[in-house]
C-alpha positions, 0 to 999 in steps of 0.5 A, a space after each residue: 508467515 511465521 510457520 513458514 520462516 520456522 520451516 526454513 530453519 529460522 526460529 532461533 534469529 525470529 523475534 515477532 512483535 505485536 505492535 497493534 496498539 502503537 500502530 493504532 494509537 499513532 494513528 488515531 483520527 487520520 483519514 487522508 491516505 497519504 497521512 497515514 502513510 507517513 504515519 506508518 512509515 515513522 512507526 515503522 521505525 520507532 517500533 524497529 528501533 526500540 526493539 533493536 535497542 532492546 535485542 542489542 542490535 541497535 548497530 546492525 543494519 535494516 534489511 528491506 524487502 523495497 521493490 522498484 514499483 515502491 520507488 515509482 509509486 512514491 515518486 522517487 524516480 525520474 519524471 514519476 508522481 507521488 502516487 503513494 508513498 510507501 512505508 518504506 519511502 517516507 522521508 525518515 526512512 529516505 535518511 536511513 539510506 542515505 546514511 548507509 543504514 538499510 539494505 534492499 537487494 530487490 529494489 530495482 526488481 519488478 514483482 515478476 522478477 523478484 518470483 522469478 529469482 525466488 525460483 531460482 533459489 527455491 523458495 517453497 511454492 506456496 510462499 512464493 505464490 502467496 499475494 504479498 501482504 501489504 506493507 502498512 498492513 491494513 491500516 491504509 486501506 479500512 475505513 477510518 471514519 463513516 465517511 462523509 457527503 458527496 458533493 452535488 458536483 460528484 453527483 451531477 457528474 455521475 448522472 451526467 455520465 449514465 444518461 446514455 445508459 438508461 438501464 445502468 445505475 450509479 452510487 457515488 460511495 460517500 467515502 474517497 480512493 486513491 487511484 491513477 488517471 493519466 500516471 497522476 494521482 487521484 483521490 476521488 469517490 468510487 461509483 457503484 455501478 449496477 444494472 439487469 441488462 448484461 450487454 451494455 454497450 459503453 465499452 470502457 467509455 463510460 467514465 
């Protein structure tokens, strides 16, 4: 990423950070999701701040890339579910905005408008067709602990479930993942599925 902010001219206004450690250090045991994404919003901004005081830009407005699904996915629109809050939708940062402290020219924009307008202005292809890098890094989304036991509901569930298919077996993975059932959030265990028969017949019904 750096490379390609070079190769657009910007070196002299590109000051990057390595802040593994803060970030690692903030989070420490946390498993739960939601947690740590909170967590990595409110670092998000203890590290911008302490390096804007340090550049001599503690004044200067917070430039973010925020698109609408953020907004959505955190529940900040109307009639929406938290799904997941998005670092750049925790609260501290919510107040920022309120106090006219950041800027977000994409923020009503979808991924696909935000490439069409990218096209517009010429931004090379390979930039604009990289899968865009999440905005807590990874930290959401390894795995922080060895997991834990599933419950036998989980299990009595799945058996249940795969009793109409005698060639498909299931593995409940004994750690948990958000997801989206009917636009509300889940945090539930993933299932492992697999069989030798290559023509089930479920059709999507299985779960």
């Amino acid at each position: 990423m750096i490379t390609y902010f070079e190769q657009l001219g910007l070196s002299d206004a590109l000051t990057f950070v390595d802040a593994t450690d803060d970030f690692l250090n903030a989070l420490g045991d946390e498993v739960e999701p939601e947690k740590k994404r909170n967590i990595i919003g409110n670092e998000f901004i203890a590290v911008y701040e302490r390096e804007a005081e340090r550049m001599g830009i503690e004044g200067y407005v917070l430039g973010q890339g925020t698109i609408y699904p953020d907004t959505i996915e955190s529940g900040g629109a109307k009639h929406a579910k938290v799904i997941k809050t998005h670092h750049n939708r925790v609260p501290l940062i919510e107040q920022m905005i309120a106090d006219g402290r950041v800027s977000e020219p994409l923020k009503e924009l979808y991924k696909t408008e935000v490439r069409a307008l990218a096209r517009q202005l010429g931004v090379p292809v390979p930039l604009l067709s990289r899968h865009p890098f999440p905005g807590p890094g990874l930290g959401v989304r390894l795995l922080c602990s060895k997991g834990g036991d599933v419950s036998p509901s989980v299990e009595s569930e799945m058996t249940a479930a795969l009793a109409p298919f005698p060639t498909l077996s299931g593995f409940a993975l004994p750690i948990k993942s958000v997801g989206v059932k009917a636009d509300v959030r889940s945090y539930e265990h993933p299932v492992l599925l697999s069989s030798s028969d290559e023509n089930i017949p479920f059709e999507g019904k299985l779960l």
